[in-house]
C-alpha positions in Angstrom: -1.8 86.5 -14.3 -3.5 86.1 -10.8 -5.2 89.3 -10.6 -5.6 90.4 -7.2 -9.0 92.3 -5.7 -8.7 96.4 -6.6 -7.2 97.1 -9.9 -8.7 97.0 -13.0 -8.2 94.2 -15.8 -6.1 97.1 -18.0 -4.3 98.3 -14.7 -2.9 94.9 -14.3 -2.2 94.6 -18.3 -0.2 97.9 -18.0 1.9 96.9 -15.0 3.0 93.7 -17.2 3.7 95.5 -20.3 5.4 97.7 -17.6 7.6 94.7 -16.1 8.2 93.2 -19.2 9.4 96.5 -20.9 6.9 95.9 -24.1 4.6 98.1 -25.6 2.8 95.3 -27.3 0.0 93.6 -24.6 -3.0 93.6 -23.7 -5.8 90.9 -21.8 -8.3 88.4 -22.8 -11.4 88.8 -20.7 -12.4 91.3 -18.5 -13.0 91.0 -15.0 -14.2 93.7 -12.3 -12.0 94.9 -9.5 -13.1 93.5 -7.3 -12.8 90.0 -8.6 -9.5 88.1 -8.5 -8.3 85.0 -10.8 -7.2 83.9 -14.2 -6.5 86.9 -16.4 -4.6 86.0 -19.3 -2.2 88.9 -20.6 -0.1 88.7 -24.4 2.4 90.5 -25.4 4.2 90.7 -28.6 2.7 88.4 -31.5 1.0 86.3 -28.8 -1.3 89.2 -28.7 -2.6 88.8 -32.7 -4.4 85.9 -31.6 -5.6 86.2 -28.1 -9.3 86.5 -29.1 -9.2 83.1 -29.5 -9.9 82.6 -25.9 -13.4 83.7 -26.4 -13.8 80.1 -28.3 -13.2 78.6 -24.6 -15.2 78.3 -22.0 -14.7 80.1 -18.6 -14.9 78.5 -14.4 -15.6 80.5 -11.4 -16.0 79.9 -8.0 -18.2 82.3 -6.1 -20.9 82.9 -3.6 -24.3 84.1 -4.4 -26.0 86.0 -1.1 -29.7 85.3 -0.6 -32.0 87.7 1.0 -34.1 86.0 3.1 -33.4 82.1 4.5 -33.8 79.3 2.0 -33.3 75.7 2.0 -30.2 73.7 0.2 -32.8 72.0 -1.5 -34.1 74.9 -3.0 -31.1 76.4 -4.0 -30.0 72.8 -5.7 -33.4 73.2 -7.5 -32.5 77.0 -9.0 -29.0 75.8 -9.6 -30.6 73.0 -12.0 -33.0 75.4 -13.8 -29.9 78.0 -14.9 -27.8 75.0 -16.4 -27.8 74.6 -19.9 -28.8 77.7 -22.3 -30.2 80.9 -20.5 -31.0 84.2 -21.4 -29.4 87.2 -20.0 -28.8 91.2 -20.3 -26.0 92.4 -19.8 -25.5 95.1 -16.6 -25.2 98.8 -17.1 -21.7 99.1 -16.5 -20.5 96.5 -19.5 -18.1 97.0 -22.4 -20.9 95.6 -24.5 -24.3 96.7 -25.9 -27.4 95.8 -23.1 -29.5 93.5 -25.5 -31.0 90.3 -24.2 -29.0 87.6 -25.8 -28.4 83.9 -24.5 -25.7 82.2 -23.0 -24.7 78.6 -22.2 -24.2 77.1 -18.7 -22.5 73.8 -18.9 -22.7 73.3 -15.3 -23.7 74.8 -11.9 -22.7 73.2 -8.7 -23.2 74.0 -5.2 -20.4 73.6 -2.8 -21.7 75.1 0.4 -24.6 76.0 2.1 -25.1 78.5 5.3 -29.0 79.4 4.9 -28.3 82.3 2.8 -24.7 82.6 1.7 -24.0 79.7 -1.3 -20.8 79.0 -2.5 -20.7 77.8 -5.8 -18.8 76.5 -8.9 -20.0 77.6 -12.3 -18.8 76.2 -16.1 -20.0 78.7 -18.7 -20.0 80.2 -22.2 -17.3 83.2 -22.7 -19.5 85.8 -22.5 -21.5 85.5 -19.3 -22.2 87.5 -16.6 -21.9 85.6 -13.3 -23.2 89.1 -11.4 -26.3 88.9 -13.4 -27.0 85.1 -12.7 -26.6 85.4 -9.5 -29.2 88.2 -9.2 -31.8 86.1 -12.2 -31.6 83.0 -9.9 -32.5 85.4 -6.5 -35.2 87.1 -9.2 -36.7 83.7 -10.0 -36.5 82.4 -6.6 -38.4 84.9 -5.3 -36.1 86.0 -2.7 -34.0 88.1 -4.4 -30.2 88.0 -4.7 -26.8 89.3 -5.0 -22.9 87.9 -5.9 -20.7 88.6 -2.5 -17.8 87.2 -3.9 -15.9 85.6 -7.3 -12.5 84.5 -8.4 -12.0 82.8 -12.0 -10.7 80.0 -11.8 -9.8 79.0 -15.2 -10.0 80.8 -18.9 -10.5 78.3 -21.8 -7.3 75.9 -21.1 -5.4 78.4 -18.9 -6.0 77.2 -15.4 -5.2 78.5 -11.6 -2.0 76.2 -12.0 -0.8 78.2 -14.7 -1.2 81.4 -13.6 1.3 84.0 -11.8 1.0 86.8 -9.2 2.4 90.5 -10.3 5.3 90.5 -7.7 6.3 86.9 -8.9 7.0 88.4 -12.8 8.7 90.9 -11.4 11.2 89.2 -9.4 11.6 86.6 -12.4 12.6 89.9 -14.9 14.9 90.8 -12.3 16.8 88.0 -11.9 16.9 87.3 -15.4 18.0 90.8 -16.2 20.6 90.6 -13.1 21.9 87.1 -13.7 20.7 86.2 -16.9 19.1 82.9 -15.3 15.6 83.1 -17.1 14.4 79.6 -15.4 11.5 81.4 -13.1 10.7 84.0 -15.8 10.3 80.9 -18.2 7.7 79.9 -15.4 5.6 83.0 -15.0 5.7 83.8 -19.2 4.1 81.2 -20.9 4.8 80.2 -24.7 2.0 81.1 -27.3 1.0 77.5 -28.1 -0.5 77.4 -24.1 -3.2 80.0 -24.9 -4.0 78.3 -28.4 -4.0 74.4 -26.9 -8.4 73.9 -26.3 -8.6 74.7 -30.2 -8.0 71.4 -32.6 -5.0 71.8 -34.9 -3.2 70.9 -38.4 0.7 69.9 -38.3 2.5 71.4 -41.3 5.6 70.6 -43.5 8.5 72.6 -42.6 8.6 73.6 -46.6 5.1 74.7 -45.9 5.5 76.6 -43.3 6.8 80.1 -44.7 4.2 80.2 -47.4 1.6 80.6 -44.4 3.6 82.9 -42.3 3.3 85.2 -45.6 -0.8 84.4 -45.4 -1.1 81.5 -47.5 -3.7 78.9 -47.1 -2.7 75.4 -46.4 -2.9 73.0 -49.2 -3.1 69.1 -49.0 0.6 68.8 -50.0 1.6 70.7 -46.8 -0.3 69.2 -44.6 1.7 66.4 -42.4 -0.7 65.4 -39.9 -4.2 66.3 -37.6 -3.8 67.2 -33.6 -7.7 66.7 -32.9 -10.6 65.9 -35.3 -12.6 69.1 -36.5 -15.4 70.0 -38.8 -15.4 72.6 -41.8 -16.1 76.1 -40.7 -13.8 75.1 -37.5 -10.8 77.4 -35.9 -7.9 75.3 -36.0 -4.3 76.0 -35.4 -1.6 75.4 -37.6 1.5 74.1 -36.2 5.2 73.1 -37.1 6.4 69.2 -36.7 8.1 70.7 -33.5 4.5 72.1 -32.1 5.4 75.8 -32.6 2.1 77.0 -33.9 2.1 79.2 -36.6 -1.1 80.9 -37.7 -5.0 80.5 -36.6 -7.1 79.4 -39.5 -10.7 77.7 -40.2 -11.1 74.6 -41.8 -12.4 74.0 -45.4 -13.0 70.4 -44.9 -13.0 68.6 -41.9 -10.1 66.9 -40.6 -11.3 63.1 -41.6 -11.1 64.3 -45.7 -8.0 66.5 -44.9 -6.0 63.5 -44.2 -7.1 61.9 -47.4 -6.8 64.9 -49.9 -4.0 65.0 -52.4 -4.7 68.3 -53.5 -7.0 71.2 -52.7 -7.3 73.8 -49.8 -7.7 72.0 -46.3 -7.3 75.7 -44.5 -7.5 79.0 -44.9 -4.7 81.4 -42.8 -6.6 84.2 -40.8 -4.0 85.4 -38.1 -0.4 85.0 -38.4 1.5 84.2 -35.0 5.3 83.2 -36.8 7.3 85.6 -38.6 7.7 85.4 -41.8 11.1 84.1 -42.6 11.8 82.2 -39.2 11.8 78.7 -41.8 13.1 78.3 -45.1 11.0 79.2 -47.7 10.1 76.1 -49.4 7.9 77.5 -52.4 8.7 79.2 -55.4 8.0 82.5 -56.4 7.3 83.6 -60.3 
């Protein structure tokens, strides 16, 4: 969804399940009220694995309000020193406990400069709070600071591009539920595999495929193929030879010996997105 400025992330998650007549849904990342952007929201078995977004990184753009007059140069300068791994606390109104922890900030740019309003484009770990960097960046410039504005731009690989604006959905059910033409609601509601696509993946036999939609693990005689190169310990997907993805899992071995293996475990199953039953089963049972 594009959230708009006002309500709050579960406001906006309860006017979708509303819209969508599900009881099943919920979001993947808060954001406050007053900020606007990408807020992804599953429903139905989409929703099993939507913590997987915390695996991607997050983009805003924003502007950070100085208190007294600075120079670009300077702020270029602070920008520099908060990219790369930072520590922060989290403020007193957040969902999690306030213990100093650390964060990564892939990069920081500036866009514009006024004097004391910057706008600004941030790349950073799930996890961070923009808020609170702007206001340790015033803090270590010694002028002091505070975040004016911010809109997400993009949630691991869920971008601006993909996301939809509340009235949008709803004219999309309408129409579908009025004409049965569900071409814009295909639009607004996104398939599964979207939300899953930064994570590296595993394509599986189709006689494979039931034995992990009942929890299986995948073992090298399923396995048909590699999406993206991972190491053991990884969160891969698993996916059909059509690119329906089936479960989230982590890798045993990494995907170079995976290919290679004749027999053994390549993946454990963690959460199941397919129903059990939607392929044949291909396995026996005793």
């Amino acid at each position: 969804m594009d959230k708009p400025a006002g309500p709050t992330s579960h406001q906006v998650s309860a006017w979708v399940k509303q819209i969508l007549r599900t009881d099943r849904g919920g979001h993947g990342g808060t954001l406050d009220p007053a900020v606007t952007g990408v807020l992804p929201v599953a429903v139905n078995n989409s929703l099993r694995v939507i913590q997987v977004l915390l695996l991607g990184p997050k983009e805003y753009v924003g502007i950070i309000h100085f208190h007294r007059d600075i120079t670009q140069r300077e702020v270029e300068m602070a920008f520099k020193e908060f990219t790369g791994e930072i520590y922060q606390t989290p403020p007193l109104r957040s969902a999690v406990k306030r213990t100093l922890r650390t964060r990564k900030i892939y990069s920081l740019k500036l866009l514009e400069f006024d004097g004391r309003n910057a706008l600004f484009r941030v790349l950073c770990e799930s996890g961070t709070y923009i808020r609170t960097l702007c206001t340790d960046i015033g803090d270590a410039m010694g002028v002091g600071a505070h975040m004016e504005a911010l809109r997400r731009t993009r949630t691991a690989n869920i971008t601006e591009e993909h996301a939809v604006k509340l009235h949008d959905l709803k004219d999309a059910y309408e129409i579908w539920q009025e004409t049965g033409e569900d071409s814009f609601l295909r639009e607004a509601v996104k398939p599964v595999e979207l939300m899953v696509s930064h994570l590296p993946g595993v394509v599986v036999k189709d006689s494979a495929v039931d034995a992990i939609c009942h929890g299986a693990p995948l073992a090298a005689p399923g396995l048909y193929d590699v999406t993206k190169d991972y190491n053991a310990g990884d969160t891969i997907v698993f996916y059909t030879k059509k690119g329906e993805a089936i479960a989230i899992g982590k890798a045993e071995i990494p995907s170079i010996k995976a290919i290679k293996r004749k027999d053994g475990i390549i993946a454990t199953t963690d959460r199941l997105i397919m129903d059990p039953g939607t392929y044949p089963p291909g396995w026996k049972k005793h």
